[in-house]
C-alpha positions as a Markdown table, in Angstrom:
| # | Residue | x | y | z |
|---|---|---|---|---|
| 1 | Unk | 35.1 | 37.4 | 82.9 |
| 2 | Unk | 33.3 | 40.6 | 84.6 |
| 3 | Unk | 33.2 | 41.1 | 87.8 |
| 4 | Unk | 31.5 | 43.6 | 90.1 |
| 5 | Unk | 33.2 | 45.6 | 93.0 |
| 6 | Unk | 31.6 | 44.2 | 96.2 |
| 7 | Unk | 29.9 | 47.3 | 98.0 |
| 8 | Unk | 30.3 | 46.2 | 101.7 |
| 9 | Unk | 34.3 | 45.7 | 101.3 |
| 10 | Unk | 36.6 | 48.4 | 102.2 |
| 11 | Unk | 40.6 | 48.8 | 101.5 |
| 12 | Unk | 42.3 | 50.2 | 104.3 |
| 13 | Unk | 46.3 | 50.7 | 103.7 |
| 14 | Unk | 48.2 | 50.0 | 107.0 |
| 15 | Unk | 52.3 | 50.6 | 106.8 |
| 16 | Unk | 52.2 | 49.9 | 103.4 |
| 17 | Unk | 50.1 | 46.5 | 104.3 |
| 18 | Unk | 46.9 | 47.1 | 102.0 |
| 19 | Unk | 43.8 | 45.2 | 104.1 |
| 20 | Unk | 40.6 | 44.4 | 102.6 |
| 21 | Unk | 37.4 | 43.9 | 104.6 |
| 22 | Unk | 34.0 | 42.8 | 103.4 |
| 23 | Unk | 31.9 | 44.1 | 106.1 |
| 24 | Unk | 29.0 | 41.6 | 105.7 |
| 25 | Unk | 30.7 | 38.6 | 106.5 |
| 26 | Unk | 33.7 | 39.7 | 108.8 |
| 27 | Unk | 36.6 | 38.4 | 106.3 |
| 28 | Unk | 39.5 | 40.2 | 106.1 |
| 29 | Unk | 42.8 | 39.3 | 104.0 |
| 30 | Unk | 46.1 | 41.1 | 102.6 |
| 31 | Unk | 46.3 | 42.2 | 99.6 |
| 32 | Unk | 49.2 | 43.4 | 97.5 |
| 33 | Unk | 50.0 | 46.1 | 95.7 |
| 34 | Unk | 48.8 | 45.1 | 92.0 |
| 35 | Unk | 45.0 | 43.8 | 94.1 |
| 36 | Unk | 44.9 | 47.5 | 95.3 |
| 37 | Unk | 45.6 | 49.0 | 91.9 |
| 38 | Unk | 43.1 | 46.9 | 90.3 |
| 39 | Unk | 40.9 | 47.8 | 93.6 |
| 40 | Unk | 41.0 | 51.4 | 92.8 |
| 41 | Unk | 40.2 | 51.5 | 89.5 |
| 42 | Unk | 37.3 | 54.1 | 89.0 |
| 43 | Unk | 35.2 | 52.0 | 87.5 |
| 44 | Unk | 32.9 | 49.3 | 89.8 |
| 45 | Unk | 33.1 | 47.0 | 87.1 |
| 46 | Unk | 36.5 | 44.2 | 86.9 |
| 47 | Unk | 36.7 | 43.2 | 83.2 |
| 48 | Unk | 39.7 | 40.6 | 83.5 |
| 49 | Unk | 41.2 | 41.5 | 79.9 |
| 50 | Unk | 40.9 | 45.4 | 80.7 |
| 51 | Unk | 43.0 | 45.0 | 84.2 |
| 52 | Unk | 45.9 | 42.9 | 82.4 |
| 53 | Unk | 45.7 | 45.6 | 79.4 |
| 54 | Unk | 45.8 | 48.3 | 81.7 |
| 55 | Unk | 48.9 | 46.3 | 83.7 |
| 56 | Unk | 50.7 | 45.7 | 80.7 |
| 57 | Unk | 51.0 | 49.7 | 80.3 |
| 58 | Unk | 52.6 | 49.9 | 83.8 |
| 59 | Unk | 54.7 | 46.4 | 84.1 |
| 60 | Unk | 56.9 | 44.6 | 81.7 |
| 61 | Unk | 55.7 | 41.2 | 82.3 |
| 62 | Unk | 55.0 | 38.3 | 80.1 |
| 63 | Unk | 51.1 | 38.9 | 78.5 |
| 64 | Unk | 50.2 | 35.1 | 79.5 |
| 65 | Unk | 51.8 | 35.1 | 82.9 |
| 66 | Unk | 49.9 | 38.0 | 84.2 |
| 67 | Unk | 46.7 | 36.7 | 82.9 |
| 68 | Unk | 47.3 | 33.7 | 84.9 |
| 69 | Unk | 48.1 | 35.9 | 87.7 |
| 70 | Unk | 44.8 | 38.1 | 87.4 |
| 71 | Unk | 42.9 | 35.2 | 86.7 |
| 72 | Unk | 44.2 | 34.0 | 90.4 |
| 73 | Unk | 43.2 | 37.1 | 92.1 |
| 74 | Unk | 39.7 | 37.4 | 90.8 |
| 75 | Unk | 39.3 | 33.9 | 91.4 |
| 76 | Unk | 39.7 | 34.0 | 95.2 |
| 77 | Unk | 38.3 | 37.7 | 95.3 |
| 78 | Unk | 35.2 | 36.4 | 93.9 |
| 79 | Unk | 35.8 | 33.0 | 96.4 |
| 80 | Unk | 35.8 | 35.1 | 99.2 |
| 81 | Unk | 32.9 | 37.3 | 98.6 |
| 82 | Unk | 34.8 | 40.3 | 97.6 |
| 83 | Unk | 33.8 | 40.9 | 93.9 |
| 84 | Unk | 30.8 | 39.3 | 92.5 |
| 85 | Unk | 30.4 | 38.1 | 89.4 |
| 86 | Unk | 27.8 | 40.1 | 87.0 |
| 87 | Unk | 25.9 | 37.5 | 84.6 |
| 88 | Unk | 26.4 | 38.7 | 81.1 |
């Protein structure tokens, strides 16, 4: 799955306490470590497969529990209006 950066969210980084905000509709939530990593990426596009390659190269973690685990996050990224989903 693809996903597209939302434009109205910022990432602010409080204490080590990484916040994002999507502007439009006022939500704000936590975010780990991993989120942020995936958050500031240069590119504005979220390819799913790409994020857990590009993890795999930082983390020894098992291949199919971190695509559950990215799968999660986009999921309620996406749920909560901060990524939107590019039709292919």
């Amino acid at each position: 799955m693809i996903y597209q950066k939302n434009p109205s969210v910022i990432v602010n980084n409080v204490d080590d306490t990484y916040i994002m905000i999507e502007t439009n509709k006022g939500t704000i939530i936590n975010v780990n470590e991993i989120v942020n990593i995936i958050w500031e990426s240069d590119s504005q596009m979220l390819d799913s497969d790409k994020i857990v390659a590009s993890l795999l190269d930082l983390y020894d973690v098992d291949l199919c529990e971190l695509e559950k685990d990215i799968s999660e996050v986009l999921t309620m990224l996406y749920e909560n209006g901060f990524i939107l989903e590019l039709e292919q």
